[in-house]
C-alpha positions in Angstrom: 19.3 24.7 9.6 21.6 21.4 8.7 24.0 21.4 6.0 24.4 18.7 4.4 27.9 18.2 3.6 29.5 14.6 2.9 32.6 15.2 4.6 32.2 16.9 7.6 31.9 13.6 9.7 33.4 10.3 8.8 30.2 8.7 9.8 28.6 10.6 6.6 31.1 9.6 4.6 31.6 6.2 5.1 27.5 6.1 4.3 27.1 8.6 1.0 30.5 7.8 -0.1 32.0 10.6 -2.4 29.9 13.9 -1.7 27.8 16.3 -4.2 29.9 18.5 -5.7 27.7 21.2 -4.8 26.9 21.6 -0.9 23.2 21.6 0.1 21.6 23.8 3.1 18.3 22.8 4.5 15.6 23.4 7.0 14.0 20.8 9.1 11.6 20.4 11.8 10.5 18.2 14.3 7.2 17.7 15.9 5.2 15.4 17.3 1.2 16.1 17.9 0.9 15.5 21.8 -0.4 12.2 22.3 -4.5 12.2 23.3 -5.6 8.5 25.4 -8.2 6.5 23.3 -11.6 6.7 24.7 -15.2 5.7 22.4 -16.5 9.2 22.8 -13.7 10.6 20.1 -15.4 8.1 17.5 -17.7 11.4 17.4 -14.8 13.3 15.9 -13.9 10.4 13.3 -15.4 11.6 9.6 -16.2 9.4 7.1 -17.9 10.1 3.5 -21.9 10.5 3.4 -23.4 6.9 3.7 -20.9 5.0 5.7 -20.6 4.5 9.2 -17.8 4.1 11.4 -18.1 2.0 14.8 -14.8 0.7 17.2 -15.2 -3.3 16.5 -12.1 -4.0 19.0 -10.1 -2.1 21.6 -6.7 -2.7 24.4 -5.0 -4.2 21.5 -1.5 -2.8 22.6 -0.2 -1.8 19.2 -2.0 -4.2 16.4 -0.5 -3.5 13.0 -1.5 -5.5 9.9 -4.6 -7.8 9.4 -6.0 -10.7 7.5 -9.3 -11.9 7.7 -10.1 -15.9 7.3 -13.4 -17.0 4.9 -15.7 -17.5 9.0 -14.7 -13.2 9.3 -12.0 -13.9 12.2 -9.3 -11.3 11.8 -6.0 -12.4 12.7 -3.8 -9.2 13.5 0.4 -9.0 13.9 1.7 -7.3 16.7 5.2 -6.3 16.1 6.7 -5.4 19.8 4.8 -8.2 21.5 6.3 -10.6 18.6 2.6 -12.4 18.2 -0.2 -12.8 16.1 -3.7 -12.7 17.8 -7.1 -13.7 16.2 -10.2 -12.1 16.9 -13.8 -13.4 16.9 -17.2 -11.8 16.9 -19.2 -14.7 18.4 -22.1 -12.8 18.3 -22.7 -10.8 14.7 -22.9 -7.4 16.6 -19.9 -6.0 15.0 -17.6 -6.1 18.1 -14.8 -8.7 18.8 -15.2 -10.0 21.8 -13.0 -13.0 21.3 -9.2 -12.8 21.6 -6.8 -15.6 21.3 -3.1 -15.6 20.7 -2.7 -17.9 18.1 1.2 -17.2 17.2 3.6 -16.7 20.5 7.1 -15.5 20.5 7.3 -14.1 16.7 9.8 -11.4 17.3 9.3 -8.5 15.3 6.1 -10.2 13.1 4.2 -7.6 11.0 3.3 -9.3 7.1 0.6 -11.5 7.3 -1.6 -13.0 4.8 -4.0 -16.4 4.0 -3.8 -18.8 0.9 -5.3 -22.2 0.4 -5.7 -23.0 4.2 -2.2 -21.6 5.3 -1.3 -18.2 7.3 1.7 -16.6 6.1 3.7 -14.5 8.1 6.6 -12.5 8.2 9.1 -10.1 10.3 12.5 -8.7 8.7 14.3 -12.0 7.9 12.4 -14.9 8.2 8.7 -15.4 6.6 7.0 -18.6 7.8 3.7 -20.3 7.6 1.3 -22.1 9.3 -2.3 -24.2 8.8 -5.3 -22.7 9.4 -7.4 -25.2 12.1 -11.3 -25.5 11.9 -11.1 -24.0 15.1 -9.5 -20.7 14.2 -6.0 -22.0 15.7 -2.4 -22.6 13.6 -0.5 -25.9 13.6 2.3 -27.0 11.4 4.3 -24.1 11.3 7.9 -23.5 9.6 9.8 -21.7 8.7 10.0 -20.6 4.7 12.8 -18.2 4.7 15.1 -17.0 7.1 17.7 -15.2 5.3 16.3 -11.9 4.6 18.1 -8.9 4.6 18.4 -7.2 8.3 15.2 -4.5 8.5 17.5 -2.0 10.2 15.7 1.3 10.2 12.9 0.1 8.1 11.7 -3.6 9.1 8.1 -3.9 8.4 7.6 -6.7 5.7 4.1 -6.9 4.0 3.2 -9.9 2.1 0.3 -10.6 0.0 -0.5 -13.4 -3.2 -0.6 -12.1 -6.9 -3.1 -14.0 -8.8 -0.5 -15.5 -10.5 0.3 -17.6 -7.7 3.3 -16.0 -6.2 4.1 -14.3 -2.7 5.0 -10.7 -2.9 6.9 -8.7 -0.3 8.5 -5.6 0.3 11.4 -4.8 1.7 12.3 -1.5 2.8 15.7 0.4 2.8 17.6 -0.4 5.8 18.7 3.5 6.3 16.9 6.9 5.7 19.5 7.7 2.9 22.5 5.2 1.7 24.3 3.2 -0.9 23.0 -0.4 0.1 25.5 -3.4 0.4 22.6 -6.0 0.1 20.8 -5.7 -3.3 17.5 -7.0 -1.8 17.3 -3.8 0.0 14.5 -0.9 -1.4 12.9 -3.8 -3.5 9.4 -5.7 -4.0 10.1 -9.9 -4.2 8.5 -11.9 -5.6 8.7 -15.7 -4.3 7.0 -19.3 -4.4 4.9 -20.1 -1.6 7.0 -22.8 -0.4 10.2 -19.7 0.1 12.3 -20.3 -3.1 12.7 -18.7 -6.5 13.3 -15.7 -4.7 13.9 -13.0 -7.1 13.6 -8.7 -7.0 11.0 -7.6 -8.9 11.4 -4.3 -8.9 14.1 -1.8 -6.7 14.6 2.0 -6.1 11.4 1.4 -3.3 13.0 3.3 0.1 10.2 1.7 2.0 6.7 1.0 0.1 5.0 -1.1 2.8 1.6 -1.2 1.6 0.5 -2.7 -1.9 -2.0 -4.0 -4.2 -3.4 -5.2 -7.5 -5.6 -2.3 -9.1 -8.7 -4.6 -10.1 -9.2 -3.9 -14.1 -5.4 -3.6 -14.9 -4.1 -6.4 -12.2 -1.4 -4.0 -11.9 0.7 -3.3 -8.9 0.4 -0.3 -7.3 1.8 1.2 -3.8 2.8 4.1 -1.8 6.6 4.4 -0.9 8.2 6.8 2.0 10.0 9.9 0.8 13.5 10.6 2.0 13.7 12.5 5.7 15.4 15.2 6.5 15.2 17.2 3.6 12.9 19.9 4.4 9.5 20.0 5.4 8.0 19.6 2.5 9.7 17.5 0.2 10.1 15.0 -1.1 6.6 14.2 -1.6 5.5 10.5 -0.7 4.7 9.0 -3.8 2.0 6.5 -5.8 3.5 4.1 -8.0 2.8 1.9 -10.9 5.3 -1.1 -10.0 6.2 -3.4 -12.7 8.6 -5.7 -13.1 12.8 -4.7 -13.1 11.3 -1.2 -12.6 14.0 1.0 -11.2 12.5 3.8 -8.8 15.3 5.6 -8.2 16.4 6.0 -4.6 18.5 7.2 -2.7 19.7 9.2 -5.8 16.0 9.9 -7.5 12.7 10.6 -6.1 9.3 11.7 -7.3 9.0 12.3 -11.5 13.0 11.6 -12.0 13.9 14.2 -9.3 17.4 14.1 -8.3 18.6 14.5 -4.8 21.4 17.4 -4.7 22.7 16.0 -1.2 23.6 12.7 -3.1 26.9 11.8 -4.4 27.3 10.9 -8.2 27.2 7.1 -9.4 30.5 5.7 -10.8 30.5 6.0 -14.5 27.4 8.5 -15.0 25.8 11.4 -13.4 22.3 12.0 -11.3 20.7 13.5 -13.7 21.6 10.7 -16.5 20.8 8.1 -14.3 17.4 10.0 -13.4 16.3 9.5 -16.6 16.3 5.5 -16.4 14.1 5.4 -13.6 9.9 5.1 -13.3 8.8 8.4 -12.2 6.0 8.5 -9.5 2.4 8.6 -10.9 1.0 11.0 -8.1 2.8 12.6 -5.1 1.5 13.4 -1.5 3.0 15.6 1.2 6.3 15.0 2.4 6.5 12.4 5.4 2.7 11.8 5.9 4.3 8.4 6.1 2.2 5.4 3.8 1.8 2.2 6.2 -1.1 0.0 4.9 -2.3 0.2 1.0 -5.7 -1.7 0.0 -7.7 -1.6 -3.2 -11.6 -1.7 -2.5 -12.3 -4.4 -4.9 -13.8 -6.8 -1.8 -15.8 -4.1 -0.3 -19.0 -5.3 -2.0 -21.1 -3.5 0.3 -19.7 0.0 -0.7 -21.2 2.5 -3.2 -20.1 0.3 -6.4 -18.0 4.2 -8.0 -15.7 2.5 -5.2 -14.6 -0.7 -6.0 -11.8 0.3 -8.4 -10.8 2.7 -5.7 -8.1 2.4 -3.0 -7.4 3.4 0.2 -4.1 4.5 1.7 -3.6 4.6 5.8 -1.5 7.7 6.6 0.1 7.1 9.8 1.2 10.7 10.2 4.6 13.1 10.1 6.9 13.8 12.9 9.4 15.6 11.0 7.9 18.9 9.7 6.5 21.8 11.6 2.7 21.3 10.3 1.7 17.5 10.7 0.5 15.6 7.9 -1.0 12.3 7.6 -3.1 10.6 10.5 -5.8 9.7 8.6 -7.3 6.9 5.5 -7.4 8.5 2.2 -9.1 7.0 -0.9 -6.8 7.1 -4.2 -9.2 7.3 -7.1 -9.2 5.5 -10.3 -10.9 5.8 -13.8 -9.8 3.5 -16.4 -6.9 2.2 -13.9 -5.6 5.7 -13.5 -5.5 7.5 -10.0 -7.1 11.0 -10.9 -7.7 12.6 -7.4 -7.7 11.6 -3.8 -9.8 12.8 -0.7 -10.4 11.9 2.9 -12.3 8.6 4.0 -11.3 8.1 7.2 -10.0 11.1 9.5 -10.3 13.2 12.8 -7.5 11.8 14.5 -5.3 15.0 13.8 -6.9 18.5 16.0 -7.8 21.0 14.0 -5.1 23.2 15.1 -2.6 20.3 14.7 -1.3 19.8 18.3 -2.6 16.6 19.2 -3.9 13.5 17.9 -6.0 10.2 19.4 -4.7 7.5 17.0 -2.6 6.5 14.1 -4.1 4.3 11.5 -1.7 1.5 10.2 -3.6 -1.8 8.5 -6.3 -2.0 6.5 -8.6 -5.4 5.7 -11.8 -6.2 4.2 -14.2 -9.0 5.4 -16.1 -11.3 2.8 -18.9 -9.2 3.6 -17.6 -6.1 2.3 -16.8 -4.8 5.8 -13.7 -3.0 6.2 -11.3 -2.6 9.3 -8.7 -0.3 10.2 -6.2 -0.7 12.8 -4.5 1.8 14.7 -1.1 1.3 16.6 -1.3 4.3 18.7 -4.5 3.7 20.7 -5.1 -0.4 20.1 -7.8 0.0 18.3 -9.7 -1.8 15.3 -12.2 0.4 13.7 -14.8 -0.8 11.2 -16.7 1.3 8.2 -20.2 -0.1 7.1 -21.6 1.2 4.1 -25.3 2.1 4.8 -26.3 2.0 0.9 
């Protein structure tokens, strides 16, 4: 049981500021599924929808994160604790990469990565930087865009992608489980010109929506943002939300549909529950810490079952902070009429059935030009692929 009372350590207090009035008592667990070492025979317990097919396209990757995928299909993948980005080739069209090359050295931290107009953009938690796209696969030219982003502290995995208006978009994640931020840049989604300037939030209240994406008949952005830790096992929920411009989500105060968090202390001039009301309320929630990483919509997967291209896909990377783990697998999110209206499993059998152990943790999702889409996992250095067989 913790009790979570503002004053009981100056640590706490110097981060909440002026405690709830009312004190909160909660339960919390910890738990991680025992660790199983990767090996092709578990792609037998991998379970994917009627008509697709999953296969292992790359393994001994160390811990590959996010991906992006140039116009001849190689996919260049960040690696966060090596600091480098690698590129991967299937010379041969059998659906394995058999190629590796490290095209980016000694990019501490690197996780956002994404291609426009010839250029690879990348990113760690303060500096995003680019670099041009050889014939041969390789980067030249590289500089550095930005390099005063806020500090990633507890939450520093930047994901960039293009709007089709032009711009760069990245998130930004809280730099605490639960505080009052001193940077305002913090919790947000920027927006930004591809050369680095016109920085600007576009929307805040995000504690740490990594993944994103434009839902393909309302170009809206949507994305899935980490709940709040260590406030019981089962809430708050993860959440789906409509982001739009100078949205406000609400945390560290608000979460879910205008929620307030009890253990919070109140804003200067107004209350919780006031405030609550001026913030976007989630769309649809998930369980509590099954922890969002990679967030795709499926409008390039041309070779899937066309009920799916307004779909999207969400990679759970999995809980460690309730008793029953959630997570550890890739849902699809989907749509009619630009509306999520129900979710199921795409992509899962990582977790055993009794919940003790687990082979993998998907993190990145990316889709090929020929509708071929690729799934990374952190835990076990793998790169799975799903082929549609209709």
């Amino acid at each position: 049981m913790l009790t979570l009372i503002g004053l009981v350590q100056f640590e706490s207090y110097a981060q909440k500021g002026l405690p709830a009035e009312t004190p909160t008592t909660v339960s919390v667990s910890t738990f991680y599924p025992k660790h199983e070492d990767f090996k092709e025979s578990l792609l037998s317990r991998i379970k994917v929808p009627a008509g697709f097919k999953a296969g292992v396209a790359a393994t001994g990757l160390g811990k590959p994160r996010m991906m992006a995928i140039s116009d001849d299909g190689g996919i260049y993948v960040t690696r966060r604790d090596v600091g480098d980005i690698l590129l991967l080739v299937d010379n041969d069209g059998d659906g394995r990469f058999e190629k590796l090359t490290t095209v980016w050295a000694k990019f501490l931290g690197v996780h956002g990565i994404t291609i426009k107009d010839g250029w690879l953009y990348a990113c760690n938690s303060t500096d995003l930087k680019r670099a041009k796209i050889n014939s041969d696969g390789s980067l030249s030219d590289t500089s550095t865009l930005i390099k005063d982003l806020p500090e990633g502290a507890q939450h520093d995995n930047r994901v960039i992608h293009f709007g089709q208006d032009g711009m760069l978009y990245m998130t930004v994640g809280s730099s605490c489980n639960d505080c009052g931020e001193t940077n305002a840049e913090h919790a947000t989604l920027l927006q930004i010109k591809p050369d680095g300037s016109s920085r600007q939030i576009f929307a805040r209240g995000l504690r740490n929506t990594i993944g994103f994406d434009w839902q393909p008949q309302t170009k809206e952005i949507w994305g899935c943002d980490n709940g709040t830790d260590w406030r019981s096992d089962d809430k708050p929920r993860e959440e789906l939300n409509r982001i739009v411009k100078d949205g406000d989500y609400g945390w560290p105060r608000v979460y879910e549909k205008q929620q307030v968090d009890e253990t919070r202390e109140e804003p200067l001039g107004t209350t919780k529950a006031a405030y609550a009301k001026t913030t976007i309320p989630s769309v649809m929630e998930f369980p509590a810490h099954s922890a969002p990483i990679d967030f795709r919509f499926l409008t390039m997967a041309t070779s899937f079952p066309k009920d799916y291209q307004d779909d999207a896909l969400v990679c759970w990377h999995g809980s460690w902070n309730r008793k029953n783990p959630e997570g550890y697998k890739v849902q699809r999110i989907k749509f009619e009429n630009g509306q999520p209206v129900g979710v199921e499993d795409f992509f899962s059998g990582f977790l055993s059935p009794d919940g003790q152990t687990r082979f993998g943790r998907p993190a990145g999702l990316a889709i090929s030009n020929k509708g071929v889409l690729y799934i990374s996992d952190d835990e076990s250095g793998v790169i799975y692929s799903v082929n549609s067989s209709k």
